[in-house]
N, C-alpha and C positions, 0 to 999 in steps of 0.2 A: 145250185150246183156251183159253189166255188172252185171248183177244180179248174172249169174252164178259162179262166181267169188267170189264176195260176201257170196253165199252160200254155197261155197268150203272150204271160209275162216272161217264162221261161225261155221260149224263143226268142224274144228279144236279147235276154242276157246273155244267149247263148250266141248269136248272131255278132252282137257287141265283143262278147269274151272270144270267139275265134278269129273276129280278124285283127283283133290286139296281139294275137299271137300267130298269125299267118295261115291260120289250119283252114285246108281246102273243102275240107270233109267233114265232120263231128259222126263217129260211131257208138259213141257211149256216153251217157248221162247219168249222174247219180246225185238224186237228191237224198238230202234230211228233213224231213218234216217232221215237229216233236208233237206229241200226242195234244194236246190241244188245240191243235192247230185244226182238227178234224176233219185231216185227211184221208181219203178213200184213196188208197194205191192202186186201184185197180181203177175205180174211177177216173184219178189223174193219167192213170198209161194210156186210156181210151183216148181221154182227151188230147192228151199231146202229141198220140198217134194222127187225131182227126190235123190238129194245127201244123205238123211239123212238115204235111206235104209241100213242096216244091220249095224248102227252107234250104239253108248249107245243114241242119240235122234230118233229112227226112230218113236218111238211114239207120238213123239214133237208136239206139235200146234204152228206153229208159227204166232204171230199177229206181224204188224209193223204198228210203229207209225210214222207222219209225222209229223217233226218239225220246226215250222214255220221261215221263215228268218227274222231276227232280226240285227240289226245296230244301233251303237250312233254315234252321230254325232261329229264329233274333234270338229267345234268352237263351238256352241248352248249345245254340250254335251246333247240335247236327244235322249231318245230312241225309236224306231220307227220300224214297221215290210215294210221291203223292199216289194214295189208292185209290181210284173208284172216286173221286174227284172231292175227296176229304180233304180239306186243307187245315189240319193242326198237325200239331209237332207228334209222332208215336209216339216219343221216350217222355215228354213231360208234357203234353197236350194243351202245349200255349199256343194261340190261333195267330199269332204275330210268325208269320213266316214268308221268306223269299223266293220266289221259283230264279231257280239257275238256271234252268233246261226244261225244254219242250215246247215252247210256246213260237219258238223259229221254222221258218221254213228256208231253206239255204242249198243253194246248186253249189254240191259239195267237190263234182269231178266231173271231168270234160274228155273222152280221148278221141281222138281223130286221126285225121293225117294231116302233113306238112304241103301247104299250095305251091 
């Protein structure tokens, strides 16, 4: 269960990024996780629920977002959401391709109060 990990890491970023910016409190969290990443959203809210006790977030909501897999193609150069974990090109089925998106996990949004 990587998630747990994840959510060990989260509060630290999140512990870090509030008092960079004076916040007393963190009520709201929102991640991106892109589909490779193979995130369990429900699994990671348990988690972060478990970690984020007696934290500056223990009163945090966290949502996570699923961000879809996305790839351009080197020859045809379009872009195209990887299916079912196929990676060639749909429109000319060249296997030479680059994922842009999905493979990130990123603490997109922070809201709290002011300390």
């Amino acid at each position: 269960m990587h998630e747990l990990s994840i959510a060990m890491n989260l509060i630290k970023i999140i512990e870090q990024t509030a008092a960079q910016n004076n916040m007393g409190i963190v009520t709201s969290v929102l991640v991106r996780a892109g589909e490779l990443t193979s995130v369990e959203p429900e699994t990671l809210t348990f988690c972060f629920d478990q970690v984020k006790q007696d934290t500056i977030a223990a009163a945090a909501e966290l949502t996570v977002e699923i961000v879809p897999l996305i790839a351009r193609c080197e020859k045809c150069n379009s872009e195209f959401r990887v299916e079912e974990l196929q990676f060639y090109c749909p429109h000319c089925e060249n296997k030479e391709i680059k994922v842009t998106q999905g493979e990130e996990i990123q603490l997109f949004q922070l809201e709290g109060e002011v300390a």
